[in-house]
N, C-alpha and C positions, 0 to 999 in steps of 0.2 A: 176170517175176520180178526182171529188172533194175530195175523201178521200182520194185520196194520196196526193194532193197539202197539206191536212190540217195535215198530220202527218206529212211530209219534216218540215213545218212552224214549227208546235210544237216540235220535235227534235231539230232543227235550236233553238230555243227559250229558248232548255234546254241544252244547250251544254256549256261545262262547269261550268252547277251546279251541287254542291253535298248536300246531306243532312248530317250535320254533328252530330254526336256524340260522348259522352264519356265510356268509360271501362276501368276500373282502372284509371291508371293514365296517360293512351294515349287516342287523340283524332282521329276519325275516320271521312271519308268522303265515301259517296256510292254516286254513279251518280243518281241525280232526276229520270233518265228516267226507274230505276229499281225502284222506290218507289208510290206504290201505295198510300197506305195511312199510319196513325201515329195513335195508338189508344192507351189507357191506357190498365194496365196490368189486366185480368181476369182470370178465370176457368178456368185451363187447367188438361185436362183429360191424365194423365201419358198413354203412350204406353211401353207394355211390353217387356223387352230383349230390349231394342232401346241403341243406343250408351248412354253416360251420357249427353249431351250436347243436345241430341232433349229432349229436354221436357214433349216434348207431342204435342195435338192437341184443338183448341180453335173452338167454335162454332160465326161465323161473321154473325151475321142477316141472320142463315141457312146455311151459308157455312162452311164445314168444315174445317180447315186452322194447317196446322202443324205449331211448332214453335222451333226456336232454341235458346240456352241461350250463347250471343255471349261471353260473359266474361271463361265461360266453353269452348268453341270451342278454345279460346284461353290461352286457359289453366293457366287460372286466377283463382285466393281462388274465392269461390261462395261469391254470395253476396247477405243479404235478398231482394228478394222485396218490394219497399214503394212508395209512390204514385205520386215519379219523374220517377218511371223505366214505363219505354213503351214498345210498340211490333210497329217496323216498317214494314207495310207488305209490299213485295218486289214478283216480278214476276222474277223468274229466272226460266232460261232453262223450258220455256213454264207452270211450277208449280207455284203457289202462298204459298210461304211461310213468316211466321212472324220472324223476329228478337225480343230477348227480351234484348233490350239496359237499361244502369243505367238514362240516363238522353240524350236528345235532346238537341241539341245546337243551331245551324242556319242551315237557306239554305247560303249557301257562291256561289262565283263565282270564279273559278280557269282557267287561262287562260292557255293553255298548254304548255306556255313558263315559267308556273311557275312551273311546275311540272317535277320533277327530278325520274329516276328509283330509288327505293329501293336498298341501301345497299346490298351486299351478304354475308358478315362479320358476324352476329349474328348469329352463329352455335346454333343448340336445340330451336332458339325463334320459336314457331308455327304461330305466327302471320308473319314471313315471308313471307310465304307461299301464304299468305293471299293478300298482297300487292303489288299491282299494280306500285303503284307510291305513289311519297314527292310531296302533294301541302302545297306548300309555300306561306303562308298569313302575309306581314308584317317579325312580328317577332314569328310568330306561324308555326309548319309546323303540316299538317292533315295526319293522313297514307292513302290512299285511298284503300278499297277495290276491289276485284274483287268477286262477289256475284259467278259466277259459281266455284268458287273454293272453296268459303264456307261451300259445303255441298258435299259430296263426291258423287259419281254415285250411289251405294249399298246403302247409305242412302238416296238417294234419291228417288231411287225407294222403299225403305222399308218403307218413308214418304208417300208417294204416294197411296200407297196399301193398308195402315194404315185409310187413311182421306178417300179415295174411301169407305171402310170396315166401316168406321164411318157415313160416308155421305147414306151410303143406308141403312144404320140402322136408322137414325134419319129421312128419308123420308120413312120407314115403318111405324114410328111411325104415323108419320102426316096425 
């Protein structure tokens, strides 16, 4: 019973944060409660035939972990990796997958009287798609993500199958 008192608290406690970051030259927000952790960028082992945008798959202290490169999913010019770009890992639809973002910004606090729908106007932008809501900070506004729309269903499970097939390989070795 205690664990559910302490995830209501925790939820409750993360409600209305987002972690924010940049891609190009818009700023993004994802709800804390999708983000595991924030690591720098590593080895990533390209998967074959996979869309442009999944990268591949990274090894986390044994785990194996797909990754997507958000600026491609947004069909942004690629951009090198250097040693401000990171991988957000996020838990969506029950999978743990990495973001590979250009630069971290804050956790912010968006209350949801400041956050407006998305525009429907920007015909061909693919990061529409993408966007949940306008949090409005000040005189900044955040796009906010919706993480299950990030990654399509076919690529999720092709991620999936990919890191499982990687994951029992790396624990034959061990």
């Amino acid at each position: 019973m205690s664990d559910i008192i302490e995830e209501l608290i925790e939820e409750d406690t993360q409600k209305g944060m987002y972690m924010t970051f940049k891609s190009g030259r818009e700023h993004f927000g994802i709800a804390i409660k999708y983000v595991n952790e924030i690591i720098g960028i590593q080895k990533i082992t390209a998967i074959p035939e996979s869309e442009e945008y999944i990268k591949g798959l990274i090894n986390l202290r044994g785990k194996i972990i797909p990754v997507i490169d958000v600026r491609l999913r947004f069909k942004q010019e690629p951009l090198e990796y250097n040693d401000r770009t990171c991988i957000i890992i996020i838990d969506v639809q029950s999978t743990v997958i990495g973001l590979i973002v250009e630069k971290i910004e804050e956790v912010v606090t968006i209350p949801d009287e400041c956050i407006d729908p998305p525009p429907k106007l920007v015909h061909g932008n693919a990061m529409n798609k993408y966007v949940w809501g306008l949090g409005k900070l000040s005189d900044d506004v955040k796009l906010l993500l919706d993480p299950d729309k990030l990654i399509k269903d076919e690529d999720l499970e092709f991620m999936e199958d990919a890191a499982e097939t990687a994951q029992a390989e790396e624990d034959a070795v061990e």
